[in-house]
MDTraj code that builds the backbone (N, CA, C; nanometers):
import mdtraj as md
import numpy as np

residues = "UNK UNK UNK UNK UNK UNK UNK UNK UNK UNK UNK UNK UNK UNK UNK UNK UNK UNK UNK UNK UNK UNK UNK UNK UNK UNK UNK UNK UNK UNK UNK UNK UNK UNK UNK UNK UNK UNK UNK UNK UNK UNK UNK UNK UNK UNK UNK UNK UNK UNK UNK UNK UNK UNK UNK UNK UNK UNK UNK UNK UNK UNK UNK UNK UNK UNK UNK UNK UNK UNK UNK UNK UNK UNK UNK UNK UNK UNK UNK UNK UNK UNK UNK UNK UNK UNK UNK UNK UNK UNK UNK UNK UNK UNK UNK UNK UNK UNK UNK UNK UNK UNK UNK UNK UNK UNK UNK UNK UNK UNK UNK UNK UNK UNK UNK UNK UNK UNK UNK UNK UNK UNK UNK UNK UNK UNK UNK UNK UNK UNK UNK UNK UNK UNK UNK UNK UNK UNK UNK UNK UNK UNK UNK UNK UNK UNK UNK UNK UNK UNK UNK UNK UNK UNK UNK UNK UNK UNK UNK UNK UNK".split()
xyz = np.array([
    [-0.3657, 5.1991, 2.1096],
    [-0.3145, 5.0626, 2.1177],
    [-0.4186, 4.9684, 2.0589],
    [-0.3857, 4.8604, 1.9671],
    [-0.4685, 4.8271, 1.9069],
    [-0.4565, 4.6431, 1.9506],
    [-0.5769, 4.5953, 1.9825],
    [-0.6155, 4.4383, 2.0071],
    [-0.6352, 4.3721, 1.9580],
    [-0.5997, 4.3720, 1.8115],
    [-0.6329, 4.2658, 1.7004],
    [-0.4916, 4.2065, 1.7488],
    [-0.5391, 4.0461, 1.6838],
    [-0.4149, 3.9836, 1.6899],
    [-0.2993, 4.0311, 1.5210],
    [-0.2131, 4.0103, 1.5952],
    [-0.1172, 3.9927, 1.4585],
    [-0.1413, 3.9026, 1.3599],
    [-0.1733, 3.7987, 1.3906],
    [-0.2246, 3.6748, 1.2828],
    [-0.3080, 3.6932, 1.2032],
    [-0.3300, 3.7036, 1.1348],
    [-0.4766, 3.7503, 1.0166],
    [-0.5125, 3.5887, 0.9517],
    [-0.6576, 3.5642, 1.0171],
    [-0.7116, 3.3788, 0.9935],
    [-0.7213, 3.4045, 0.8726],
    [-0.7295, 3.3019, 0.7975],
    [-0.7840, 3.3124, 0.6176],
    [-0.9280, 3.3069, 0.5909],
    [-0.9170, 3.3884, 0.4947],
    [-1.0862, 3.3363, 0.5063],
    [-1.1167, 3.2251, 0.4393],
    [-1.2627, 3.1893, 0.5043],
    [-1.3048, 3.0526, 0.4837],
    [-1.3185, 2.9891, 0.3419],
    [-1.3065, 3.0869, 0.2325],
    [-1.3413, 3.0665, 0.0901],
    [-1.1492, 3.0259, 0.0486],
    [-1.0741, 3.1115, 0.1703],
    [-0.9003, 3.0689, 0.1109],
    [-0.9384, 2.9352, 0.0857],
    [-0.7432, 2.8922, -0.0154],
    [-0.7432, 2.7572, 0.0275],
    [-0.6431, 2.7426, 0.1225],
    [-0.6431, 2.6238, 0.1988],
    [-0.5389, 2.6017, 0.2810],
    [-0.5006, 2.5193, 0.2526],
    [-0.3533, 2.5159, 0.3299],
    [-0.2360, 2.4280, 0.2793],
    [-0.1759, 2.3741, 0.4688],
    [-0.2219, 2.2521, 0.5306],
    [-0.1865, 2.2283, 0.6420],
    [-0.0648, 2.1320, 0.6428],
    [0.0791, 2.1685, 0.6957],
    [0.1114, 2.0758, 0.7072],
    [0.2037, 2.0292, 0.8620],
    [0.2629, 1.9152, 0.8237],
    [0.3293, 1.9305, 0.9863],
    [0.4248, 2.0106, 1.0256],
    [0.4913, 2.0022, 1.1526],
    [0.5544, 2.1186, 1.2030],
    [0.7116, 2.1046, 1.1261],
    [0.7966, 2.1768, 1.0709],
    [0.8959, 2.2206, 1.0165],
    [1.0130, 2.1598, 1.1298],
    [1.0121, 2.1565, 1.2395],
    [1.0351, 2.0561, 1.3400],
    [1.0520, 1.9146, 1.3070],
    [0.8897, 1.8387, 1.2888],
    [0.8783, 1.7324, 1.2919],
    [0.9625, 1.6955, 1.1364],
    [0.9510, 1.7595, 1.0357],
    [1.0048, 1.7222, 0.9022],
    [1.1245, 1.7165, 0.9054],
    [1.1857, 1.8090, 0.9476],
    [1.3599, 1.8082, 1.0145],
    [1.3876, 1.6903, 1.1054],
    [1.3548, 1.6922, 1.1808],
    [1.3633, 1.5615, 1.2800],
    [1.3558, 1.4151, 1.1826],
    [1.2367, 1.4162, 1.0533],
    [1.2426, 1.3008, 0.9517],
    [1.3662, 1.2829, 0.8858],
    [1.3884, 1.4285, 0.8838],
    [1.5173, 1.4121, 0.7279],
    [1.6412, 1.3839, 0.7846],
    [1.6466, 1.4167, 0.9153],
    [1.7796, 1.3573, 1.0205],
    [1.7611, 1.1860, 1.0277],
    [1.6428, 1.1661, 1.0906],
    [1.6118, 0.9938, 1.1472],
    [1.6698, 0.9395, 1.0174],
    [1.5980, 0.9714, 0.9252],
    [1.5627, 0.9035, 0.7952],
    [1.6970, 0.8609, 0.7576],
    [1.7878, 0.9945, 0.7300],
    [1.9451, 0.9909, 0.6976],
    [2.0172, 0.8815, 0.7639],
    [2.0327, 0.9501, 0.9434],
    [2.0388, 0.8436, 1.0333],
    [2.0232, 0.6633, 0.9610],
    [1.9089, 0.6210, 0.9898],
    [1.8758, 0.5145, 0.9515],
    [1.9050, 0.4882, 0.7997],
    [1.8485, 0.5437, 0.7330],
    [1.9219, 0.4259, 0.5606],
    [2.1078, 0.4553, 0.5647],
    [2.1851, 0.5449, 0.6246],
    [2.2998, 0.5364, 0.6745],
    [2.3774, 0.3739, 0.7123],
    [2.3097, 0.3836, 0.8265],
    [2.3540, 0.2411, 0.9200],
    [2.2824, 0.0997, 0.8531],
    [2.1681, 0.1039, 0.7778],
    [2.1660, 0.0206, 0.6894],
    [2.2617, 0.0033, 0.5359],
    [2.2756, 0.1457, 0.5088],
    [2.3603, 0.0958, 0.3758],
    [2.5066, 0.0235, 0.4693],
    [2.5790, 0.1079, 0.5410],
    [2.7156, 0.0394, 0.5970],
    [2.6751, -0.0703, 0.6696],
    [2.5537, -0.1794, 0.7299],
    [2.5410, -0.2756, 0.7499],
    [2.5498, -0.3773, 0.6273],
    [2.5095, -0.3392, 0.5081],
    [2.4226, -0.4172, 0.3775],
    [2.6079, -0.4257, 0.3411],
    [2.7024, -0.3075, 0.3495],
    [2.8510, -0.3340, 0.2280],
    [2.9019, -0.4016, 0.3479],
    [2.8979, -0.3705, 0.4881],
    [3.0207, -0.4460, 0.5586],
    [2.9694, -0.6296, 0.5255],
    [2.8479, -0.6513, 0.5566],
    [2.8265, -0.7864, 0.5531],
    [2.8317, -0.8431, 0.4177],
    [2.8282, -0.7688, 0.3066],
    [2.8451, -0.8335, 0.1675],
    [2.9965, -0.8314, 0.1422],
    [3.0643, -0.7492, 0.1959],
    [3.2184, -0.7592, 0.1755],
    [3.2885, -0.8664, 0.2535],
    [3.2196, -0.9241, 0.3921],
    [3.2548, -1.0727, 0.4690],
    [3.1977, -1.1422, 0.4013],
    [3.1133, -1.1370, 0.2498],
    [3.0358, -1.2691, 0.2322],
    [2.9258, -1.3290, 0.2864],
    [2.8258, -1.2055, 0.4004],
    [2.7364, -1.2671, 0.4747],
    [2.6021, -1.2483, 0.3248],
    [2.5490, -1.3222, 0.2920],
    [2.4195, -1.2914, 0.2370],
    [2.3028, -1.2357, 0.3050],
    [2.2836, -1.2494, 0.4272],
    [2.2020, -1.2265, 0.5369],
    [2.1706, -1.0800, 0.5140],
    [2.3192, -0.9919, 0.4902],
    [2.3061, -0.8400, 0.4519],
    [2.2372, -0.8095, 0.3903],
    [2.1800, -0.8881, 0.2802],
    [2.0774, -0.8484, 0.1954],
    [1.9286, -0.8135, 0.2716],
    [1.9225, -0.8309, 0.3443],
    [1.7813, -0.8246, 0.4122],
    [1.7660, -0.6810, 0.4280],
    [1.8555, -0.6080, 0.4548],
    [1.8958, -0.4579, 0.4874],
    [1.7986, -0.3931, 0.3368],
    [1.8307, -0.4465, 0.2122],
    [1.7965, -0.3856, 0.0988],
    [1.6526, -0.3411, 0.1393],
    [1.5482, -0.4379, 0.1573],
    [1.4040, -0.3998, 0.1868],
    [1.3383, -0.3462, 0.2841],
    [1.4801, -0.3437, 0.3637],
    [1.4295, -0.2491, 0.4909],
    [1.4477, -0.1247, 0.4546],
    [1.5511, -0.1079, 0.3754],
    [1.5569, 0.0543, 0.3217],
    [1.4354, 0.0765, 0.2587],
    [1.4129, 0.0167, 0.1638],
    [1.3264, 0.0222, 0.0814],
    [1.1925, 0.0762, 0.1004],
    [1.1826, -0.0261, 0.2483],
    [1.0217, 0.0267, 0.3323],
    [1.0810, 0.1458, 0.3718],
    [1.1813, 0.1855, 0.4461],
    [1.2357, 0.3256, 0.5584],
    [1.1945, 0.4087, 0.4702],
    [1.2392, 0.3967, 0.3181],
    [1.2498, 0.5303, 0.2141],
    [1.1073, 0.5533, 0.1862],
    [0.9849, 0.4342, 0.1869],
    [0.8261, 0.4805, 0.1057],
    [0.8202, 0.5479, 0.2610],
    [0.8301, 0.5114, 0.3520],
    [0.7942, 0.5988, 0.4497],
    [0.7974, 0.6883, 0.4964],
    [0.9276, 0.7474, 0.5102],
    [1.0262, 0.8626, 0.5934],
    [0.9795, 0.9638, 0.4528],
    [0.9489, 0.9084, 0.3269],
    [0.8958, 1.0327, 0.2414],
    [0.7378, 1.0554, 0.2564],
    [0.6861, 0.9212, 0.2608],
    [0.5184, 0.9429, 0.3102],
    [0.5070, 1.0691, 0.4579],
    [0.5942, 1.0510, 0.5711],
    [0.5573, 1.0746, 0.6629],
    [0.6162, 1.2744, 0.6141],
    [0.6988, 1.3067, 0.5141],
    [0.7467, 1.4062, 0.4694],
    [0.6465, 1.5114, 0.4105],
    [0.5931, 1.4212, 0.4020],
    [0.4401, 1.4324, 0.2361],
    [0.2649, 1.4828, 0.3254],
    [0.3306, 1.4708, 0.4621],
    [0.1981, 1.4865, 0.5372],
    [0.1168, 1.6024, 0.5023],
    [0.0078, 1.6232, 0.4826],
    [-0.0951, 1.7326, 0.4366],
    [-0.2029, 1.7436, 0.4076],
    [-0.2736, 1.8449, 0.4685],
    [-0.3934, 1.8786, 0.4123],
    [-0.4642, 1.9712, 0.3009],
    [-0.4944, 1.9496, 0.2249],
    [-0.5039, 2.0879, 0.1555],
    [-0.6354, 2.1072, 0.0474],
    [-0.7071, 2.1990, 0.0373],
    [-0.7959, 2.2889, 0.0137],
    [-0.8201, 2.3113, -0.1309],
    [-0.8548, 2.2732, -0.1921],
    [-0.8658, 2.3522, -0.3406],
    [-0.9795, 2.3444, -0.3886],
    [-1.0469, 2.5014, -0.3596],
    [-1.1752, 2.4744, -0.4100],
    [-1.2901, 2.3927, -0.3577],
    [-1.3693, 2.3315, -0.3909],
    [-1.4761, 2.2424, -0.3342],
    [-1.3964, 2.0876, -0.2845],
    [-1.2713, 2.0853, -0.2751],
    [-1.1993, 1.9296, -0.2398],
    [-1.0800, 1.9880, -0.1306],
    [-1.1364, 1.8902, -0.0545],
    [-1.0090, 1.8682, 0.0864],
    [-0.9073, 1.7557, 0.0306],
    [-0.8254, 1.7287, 0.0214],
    [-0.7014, 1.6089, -0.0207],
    [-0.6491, 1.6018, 0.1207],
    [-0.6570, 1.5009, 0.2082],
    [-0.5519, 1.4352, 0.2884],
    [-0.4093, 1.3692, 0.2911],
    [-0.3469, 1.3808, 0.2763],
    [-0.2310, 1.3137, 0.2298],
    [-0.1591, 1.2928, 0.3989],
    [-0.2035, 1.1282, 0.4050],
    [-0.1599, 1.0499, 0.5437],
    [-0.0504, 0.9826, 0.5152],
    [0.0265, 0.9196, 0.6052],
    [0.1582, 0.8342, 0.5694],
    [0.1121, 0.6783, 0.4990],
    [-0.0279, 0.6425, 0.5739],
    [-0.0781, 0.5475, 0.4715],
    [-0.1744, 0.5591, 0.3487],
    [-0.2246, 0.6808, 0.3292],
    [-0.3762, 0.6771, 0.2251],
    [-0.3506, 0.8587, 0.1874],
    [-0.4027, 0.8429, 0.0822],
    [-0.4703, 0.9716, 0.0803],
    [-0.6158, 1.0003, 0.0211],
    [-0.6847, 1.0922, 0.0491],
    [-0.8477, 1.0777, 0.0662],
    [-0.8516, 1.2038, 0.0580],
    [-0.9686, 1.2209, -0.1276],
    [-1.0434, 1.3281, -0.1161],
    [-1.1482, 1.3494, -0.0708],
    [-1.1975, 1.4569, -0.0027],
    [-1.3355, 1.4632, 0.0102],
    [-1.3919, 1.6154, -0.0386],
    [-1.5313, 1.5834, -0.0955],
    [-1.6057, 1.6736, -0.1125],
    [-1.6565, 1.7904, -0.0418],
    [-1.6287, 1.8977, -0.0018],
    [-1.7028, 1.9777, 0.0931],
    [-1.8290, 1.9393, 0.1221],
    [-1.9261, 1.9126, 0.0445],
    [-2.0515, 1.8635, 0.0796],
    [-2.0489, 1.7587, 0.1479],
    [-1.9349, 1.6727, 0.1403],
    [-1.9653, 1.5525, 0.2276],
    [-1.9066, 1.5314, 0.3868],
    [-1.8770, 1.6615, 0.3833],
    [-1.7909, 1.7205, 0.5548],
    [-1.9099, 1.7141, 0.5919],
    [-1.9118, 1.6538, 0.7413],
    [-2.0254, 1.6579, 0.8066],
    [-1.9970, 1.7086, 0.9345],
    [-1.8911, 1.7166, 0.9611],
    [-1.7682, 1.7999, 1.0870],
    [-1.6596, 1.7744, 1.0880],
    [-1.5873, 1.8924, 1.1313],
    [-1.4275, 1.8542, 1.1997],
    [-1.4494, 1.8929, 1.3452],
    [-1.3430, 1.8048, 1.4228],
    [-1.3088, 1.7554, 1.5409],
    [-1.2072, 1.7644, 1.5166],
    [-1.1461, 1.7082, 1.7119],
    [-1.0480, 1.6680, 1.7116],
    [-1.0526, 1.5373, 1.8189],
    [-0.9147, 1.4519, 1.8206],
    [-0.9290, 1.3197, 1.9241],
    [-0.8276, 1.2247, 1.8836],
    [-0.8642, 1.1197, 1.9021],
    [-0.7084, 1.0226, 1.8819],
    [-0.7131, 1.0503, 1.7517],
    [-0.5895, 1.0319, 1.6948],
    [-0.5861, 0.9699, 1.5431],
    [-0.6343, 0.8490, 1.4974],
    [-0.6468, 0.8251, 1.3875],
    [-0.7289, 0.6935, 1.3769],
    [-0.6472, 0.6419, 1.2371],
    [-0.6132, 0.4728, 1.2972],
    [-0.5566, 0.4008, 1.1685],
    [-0.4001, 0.4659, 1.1624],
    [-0.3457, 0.4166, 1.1150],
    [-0.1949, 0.5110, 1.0639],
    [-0.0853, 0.4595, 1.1585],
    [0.0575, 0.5023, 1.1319],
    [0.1619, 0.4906, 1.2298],
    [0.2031, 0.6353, 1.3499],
    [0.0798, 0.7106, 1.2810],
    [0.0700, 0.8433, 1.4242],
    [-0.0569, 0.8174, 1.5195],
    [-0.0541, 0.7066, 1.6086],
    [-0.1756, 0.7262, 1.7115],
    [-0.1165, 0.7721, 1.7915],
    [-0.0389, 0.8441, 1.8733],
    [-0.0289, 0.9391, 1.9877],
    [-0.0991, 1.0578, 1.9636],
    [-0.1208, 1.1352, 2.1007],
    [-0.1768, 1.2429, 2.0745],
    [-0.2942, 1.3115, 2.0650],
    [-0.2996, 1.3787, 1.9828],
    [-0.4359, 1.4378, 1.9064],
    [-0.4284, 1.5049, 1.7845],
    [-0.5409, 1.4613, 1.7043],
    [-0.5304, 1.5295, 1.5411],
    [-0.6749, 1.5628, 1.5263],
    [-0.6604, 1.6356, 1.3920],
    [-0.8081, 1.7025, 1.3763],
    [-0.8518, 1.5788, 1.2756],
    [-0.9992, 1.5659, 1.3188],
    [-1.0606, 1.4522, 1.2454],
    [-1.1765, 1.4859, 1.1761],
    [-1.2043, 1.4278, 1.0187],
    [-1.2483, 1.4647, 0.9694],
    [-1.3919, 1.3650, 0.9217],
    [-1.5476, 1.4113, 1.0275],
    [-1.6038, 1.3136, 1.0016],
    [-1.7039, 1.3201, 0.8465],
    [-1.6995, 1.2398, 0.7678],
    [-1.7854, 1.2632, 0.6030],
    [-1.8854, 1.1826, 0.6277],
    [-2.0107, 1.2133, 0.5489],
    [-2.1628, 1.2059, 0.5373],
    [-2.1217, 1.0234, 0.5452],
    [-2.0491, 0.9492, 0.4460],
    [-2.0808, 0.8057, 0.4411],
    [-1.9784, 0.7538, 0.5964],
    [-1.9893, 0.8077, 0.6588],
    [-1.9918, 0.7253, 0.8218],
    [-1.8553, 0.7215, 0.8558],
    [-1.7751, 0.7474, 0.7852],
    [-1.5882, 0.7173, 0.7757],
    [-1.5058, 0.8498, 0.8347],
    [-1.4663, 0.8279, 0.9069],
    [-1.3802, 0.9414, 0.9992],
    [-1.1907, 0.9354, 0.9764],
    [-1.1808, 1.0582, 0.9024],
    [-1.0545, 1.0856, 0.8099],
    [-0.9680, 1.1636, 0.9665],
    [-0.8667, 1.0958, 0.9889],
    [-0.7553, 1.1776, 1.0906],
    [-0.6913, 1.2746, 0.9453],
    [-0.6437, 1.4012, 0.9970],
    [-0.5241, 1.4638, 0.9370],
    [-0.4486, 1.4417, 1.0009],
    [-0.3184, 1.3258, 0.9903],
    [-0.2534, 1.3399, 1.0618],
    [-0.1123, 1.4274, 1.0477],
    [-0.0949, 1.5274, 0.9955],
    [-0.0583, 1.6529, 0.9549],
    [-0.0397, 1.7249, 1.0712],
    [-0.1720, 1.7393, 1.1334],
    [-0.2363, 1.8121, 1.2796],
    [-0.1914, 1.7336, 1.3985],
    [-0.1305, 1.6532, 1.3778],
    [-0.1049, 1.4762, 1.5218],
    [-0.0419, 1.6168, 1.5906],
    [-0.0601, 1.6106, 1.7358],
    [-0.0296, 1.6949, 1.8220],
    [-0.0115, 1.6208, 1.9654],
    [0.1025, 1.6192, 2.0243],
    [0.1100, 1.5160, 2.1810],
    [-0.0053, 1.6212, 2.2235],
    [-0.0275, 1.7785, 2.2391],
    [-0.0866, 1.8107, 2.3243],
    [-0.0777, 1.8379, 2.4739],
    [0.0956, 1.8443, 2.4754],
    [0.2125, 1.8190, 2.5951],
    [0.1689, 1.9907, 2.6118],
    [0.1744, 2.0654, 2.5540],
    [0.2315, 2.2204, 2.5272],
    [0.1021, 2.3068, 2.4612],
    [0.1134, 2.4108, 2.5339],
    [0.0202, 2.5216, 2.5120],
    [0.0305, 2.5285, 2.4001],
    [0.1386, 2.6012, 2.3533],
    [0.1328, 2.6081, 2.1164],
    [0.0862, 2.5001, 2.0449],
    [0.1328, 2.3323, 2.1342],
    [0.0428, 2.2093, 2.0482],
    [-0.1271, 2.2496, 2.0413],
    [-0.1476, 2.2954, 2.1358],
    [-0.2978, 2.2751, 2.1622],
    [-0.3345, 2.3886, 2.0886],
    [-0.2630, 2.5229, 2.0765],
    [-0.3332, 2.5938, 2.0470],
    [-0.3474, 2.5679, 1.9011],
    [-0.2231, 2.5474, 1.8037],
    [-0.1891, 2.5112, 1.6752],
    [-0.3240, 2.3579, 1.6484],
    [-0.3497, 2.2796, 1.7032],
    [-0.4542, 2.1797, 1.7009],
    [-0.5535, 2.2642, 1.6340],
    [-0.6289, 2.3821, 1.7701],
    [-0.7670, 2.4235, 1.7526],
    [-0.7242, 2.4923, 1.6770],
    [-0.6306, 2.5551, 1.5969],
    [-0.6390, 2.6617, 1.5024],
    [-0.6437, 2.5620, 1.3496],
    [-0.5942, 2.4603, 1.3966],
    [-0.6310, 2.4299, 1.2613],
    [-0.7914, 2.3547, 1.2229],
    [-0.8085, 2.2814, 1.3667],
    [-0.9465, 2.2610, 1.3480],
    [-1.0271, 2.3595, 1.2815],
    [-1.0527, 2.5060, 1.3776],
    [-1.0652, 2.6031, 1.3093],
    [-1.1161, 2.5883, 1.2203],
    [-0.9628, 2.6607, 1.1278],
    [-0.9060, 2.6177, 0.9714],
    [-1.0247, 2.5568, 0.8990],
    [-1.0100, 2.4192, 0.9242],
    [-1.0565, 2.3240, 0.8120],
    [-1.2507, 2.3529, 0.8431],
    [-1.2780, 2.3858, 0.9760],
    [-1.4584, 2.3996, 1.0108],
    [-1.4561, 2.4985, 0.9339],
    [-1.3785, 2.6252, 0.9525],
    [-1.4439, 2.7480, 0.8544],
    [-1.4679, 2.6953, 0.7080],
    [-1.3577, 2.6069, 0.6613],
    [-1.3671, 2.6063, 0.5094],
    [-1.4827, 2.5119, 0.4721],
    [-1.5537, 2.4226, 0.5831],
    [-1.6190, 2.2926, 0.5635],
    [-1.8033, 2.4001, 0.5452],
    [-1.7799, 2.4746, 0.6090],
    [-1.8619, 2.5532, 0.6354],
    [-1.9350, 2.6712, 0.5587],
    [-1.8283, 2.7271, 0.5256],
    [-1.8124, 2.8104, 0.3662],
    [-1.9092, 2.7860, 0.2681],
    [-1.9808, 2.9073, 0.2568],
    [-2.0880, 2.8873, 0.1478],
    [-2.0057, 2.8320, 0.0456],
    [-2.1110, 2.7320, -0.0383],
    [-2.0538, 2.6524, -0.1390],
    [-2.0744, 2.7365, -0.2644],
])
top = md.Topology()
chain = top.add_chain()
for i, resn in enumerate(residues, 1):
    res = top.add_residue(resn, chain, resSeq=i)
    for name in ("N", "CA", "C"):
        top.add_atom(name, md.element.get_by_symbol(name[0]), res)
traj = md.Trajectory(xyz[None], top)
């Protein structure tokens, strides 16, 4: 009988590709639908009474759509000597050399502060959330999926250059 886990970690030289849970992206592409839905049939019913007011609907889509695809777009990923963040507001490369640790703790900045995400602190003083990793931390698999990706990103920060 054998005690290895089934999971085989990557090694630290892989690249990785982190993103959010297949869950949470489904849950976007529903809301998202949901919502520019009830805005488009708000924007024709009130332009077909003649309300102009309906128009306001246009830029709310507008923001719903940079978002609900930003928040789609969440990721971390690995290539070589560069980490790329890709947050719902920024995205931020960093240098392996300039990893100075990963953590984890609130998120920081963004429209995901619940929770916990793995944070990424760099040599010039600035602390990068993945919020990719945002985890309530309600549930044993949140927590465990957290530290595995912390993990993740320490092995690769770590990784002979």
């Amino acid at each position: 009988m054998s005690t290895t886990s089934k999971r085989q970690s990557p090694a630290p030289t892989d690249d990785l590709d982190v993103r959010a849970p297949r869950w949470a992206r489904i849950y976007t592409v529903v809301f998202a639908t949901a919502w520019l839905s009830l805005l488009g049939s708000l924007a024709v019913r009130g332009l077909r009474d003649g309300d102009a007011g309906a128009l306001v609907t246009v830029p709310m889509a507008a923001v719903g759509i940079v978002l609900f695809s930003r928040l789609l777009l969440l990721r971390a990923r690995t290539h070589g000597e560069e980490l790329v963040v890709r947050n719902a507001l920024r995205t931020r490369r960093i240098r392996r050399a300039d990893v100075e640790d990963v953590r984890t703790g609130a998120p920081r900045g963004g429209p995901l502060t619940v929770g916990e995400a793995v944070l990424v602190l760099v040599r010039d003083g600035s602390m990068v959330s993945v919020e990719a990793t945002t985890r309530t931390g309600w549930t044993a698999p949140g927590r465990r999926e957290l530290a595995e990706n912390r993990e993740r990103l320490l092995a690769w920060a770590r990784s002979p250059r």
